[in-house]
Residue, then its C-alpha position, 0 to 999 in steps of 0.5 A: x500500500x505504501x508503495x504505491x503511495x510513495x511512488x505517485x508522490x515520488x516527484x515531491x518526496x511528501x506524503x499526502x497523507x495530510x497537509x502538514x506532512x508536506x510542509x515537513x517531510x520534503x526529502x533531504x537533498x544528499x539523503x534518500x529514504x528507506x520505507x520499512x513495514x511490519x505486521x502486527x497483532x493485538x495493537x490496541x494503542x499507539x504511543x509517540x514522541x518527537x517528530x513523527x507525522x503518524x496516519x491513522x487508518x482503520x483496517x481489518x489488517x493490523x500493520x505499520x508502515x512508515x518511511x525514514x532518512x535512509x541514514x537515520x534508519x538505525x536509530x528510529x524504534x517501532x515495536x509493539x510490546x504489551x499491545x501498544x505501539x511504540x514509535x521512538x527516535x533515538x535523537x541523543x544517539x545520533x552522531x555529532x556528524x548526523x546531528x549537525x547534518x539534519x541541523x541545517x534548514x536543506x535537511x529535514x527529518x522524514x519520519x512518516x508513518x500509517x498504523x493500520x489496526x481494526x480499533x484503538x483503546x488508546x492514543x498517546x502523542x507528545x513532542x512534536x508528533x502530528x496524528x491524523x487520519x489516512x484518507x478519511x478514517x475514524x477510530x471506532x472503538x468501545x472505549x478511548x481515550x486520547x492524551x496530547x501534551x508537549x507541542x503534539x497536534x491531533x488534527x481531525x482524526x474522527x472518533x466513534x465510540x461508546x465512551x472517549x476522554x481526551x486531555x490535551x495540556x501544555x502546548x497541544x494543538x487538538x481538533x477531533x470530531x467524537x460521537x460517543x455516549x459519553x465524552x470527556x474533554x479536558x484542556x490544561x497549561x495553553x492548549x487548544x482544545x476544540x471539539x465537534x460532539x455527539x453524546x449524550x453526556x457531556x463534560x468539560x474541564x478548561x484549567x490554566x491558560x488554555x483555551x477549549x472549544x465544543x460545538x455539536x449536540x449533547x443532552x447533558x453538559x457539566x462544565x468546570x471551568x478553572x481557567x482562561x476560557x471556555x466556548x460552548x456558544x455552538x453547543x446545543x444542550x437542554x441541560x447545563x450546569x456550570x461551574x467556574x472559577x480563578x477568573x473562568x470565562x465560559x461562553x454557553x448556549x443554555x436549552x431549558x436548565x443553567x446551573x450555575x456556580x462561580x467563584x474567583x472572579x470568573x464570567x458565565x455569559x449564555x445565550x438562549x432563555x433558559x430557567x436559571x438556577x443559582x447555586x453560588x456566586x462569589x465575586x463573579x457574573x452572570x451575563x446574557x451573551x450580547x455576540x462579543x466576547x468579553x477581554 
């Protein structure tokens, strides 16, 4: 498969995988590439750090192909143990010559990669890894959950499930579409959180200096807002209780019911007519949302 998809690209020397790949896995110019495959068996995770550009494909078959700088090739680690995949690039153990060679703009680490299994239980990015889909794929599963920290980016990798957490924090870039029973958003440090949902219960948790962002439908929606801001202005929901603090603001679209306990200083601004009812309110606001966000 593989194969055929590098040799309709072979002009280029970038995988279509998605966009950001083309932006960074333009081949070296005095270093070809090596493209290696394995078969696996029982993967029910993936585990990766610093630079790979992973694919995610849903397939009956279980495999991973990836490609390589050919001199890179004896320090790049892909293995299974304990039905997790791991991708790993032993940087440290370069030699000083590789480490100047790839230190120079004209040549670029190519570390791409296609996991082709029939489900996922678990999805661990971190570094500067890029997580996608291949050609259109969602991860269907009964249950998952999805942690994204350093700098990683999880770019619109669809998610069918029964139950789904997903935890972005420090710098992680997340957008990813879930249809679940039950969802679980949770934003931290500066991360970027936005969600597009289908559940029936909904919850969300915005801490620190991060931004987290829902739109969809959900029946029920509990909010814990300890950070800089939450917008759930496109989620349609009958029921919300929300409950913020350390200067919280949280942008919601109220159905019938709005719960609402603040503290610190923090701002619920909703749209819609709902019955309000007041838990607590300490030094904070209330407001109905007049389309502008408050500074």
């Amino acid at each position: 498969m593989i194969y055929k998809y590098l040799t309709a690209v072979a002009c280029t020397f970038a995988l279509s995988i998605a966009l950001a790949f083309a932006q960074n896995s333009s081949s070296p110019s005095d270093s070809s590439l090596t493209v290696k495959s394995i078969d696996l068996e029982g993967i029910s995770g993936i585990q990766a750090g610093d630079v790979f550009r992973i694919a995610y494909e849903q397939s009956d078959d279980c495999s991973v192909e990836w490609e390589v700088n050919s001199d890179l090739q004896d320090y790049v680690e892909i293995y299974a143990k304990g039905g997790i995949l791991y991708f790993e690039f032993n940087r440290k153990g370069l030699p000083y010559e590789l480490q100047k060679k790839y230190r120079q703009k004209d040549n670029k680490l190519v570390l791409n990669a296609i996991v082709s299994v029939p489900s996922l239980r678990s999805i661990s990015v971190t570094d500067n890894v890029v997580l996608t889909s291949y050609e259109g794929s969602s991860v269907r599963a009964d249950s998952l959950t999805v942690t994204v920290s350093g700098n990683a980016d999880y770019r619109d990798l669809a998610v069918n499930a029964s139950y789904v957490t997903v935890d972005a924090s420090n710098k992680a870039d997340v957008s990813i579409p879930v249809s679940a029973d039950e969802v679980v958003l949770i934003s931290s440090n500066t991360a970027n959180l936005s969600a597009s949902v289908n559940c029936k219960a909904l919850t969300v948790t915005g801490r620190n200096s991060s931004m987290l962002k829902a739109a969809g439908k959900a029946e029920k929606t509990t909010v814990n807002g300890q950070g800089r801001e939450i917008d759930l202005l496109s989620l349609t929901v009958p029921e919300m209780e929300v409950i913020l603090s350390n200067g919280c603001r949280a942008y919601v679209n109220a159905g019938t019911l709005l719960s609402l306990d603040l503290k610190g200083g923090s701002l619920a601004s909703f749209s819609g007519d709902p019955a309000i009812e007041i838990v607590s309110i300490q030094n904070s606001s209330v407001q109905p949302c007049t389309g502008e966000k408050k500074k």
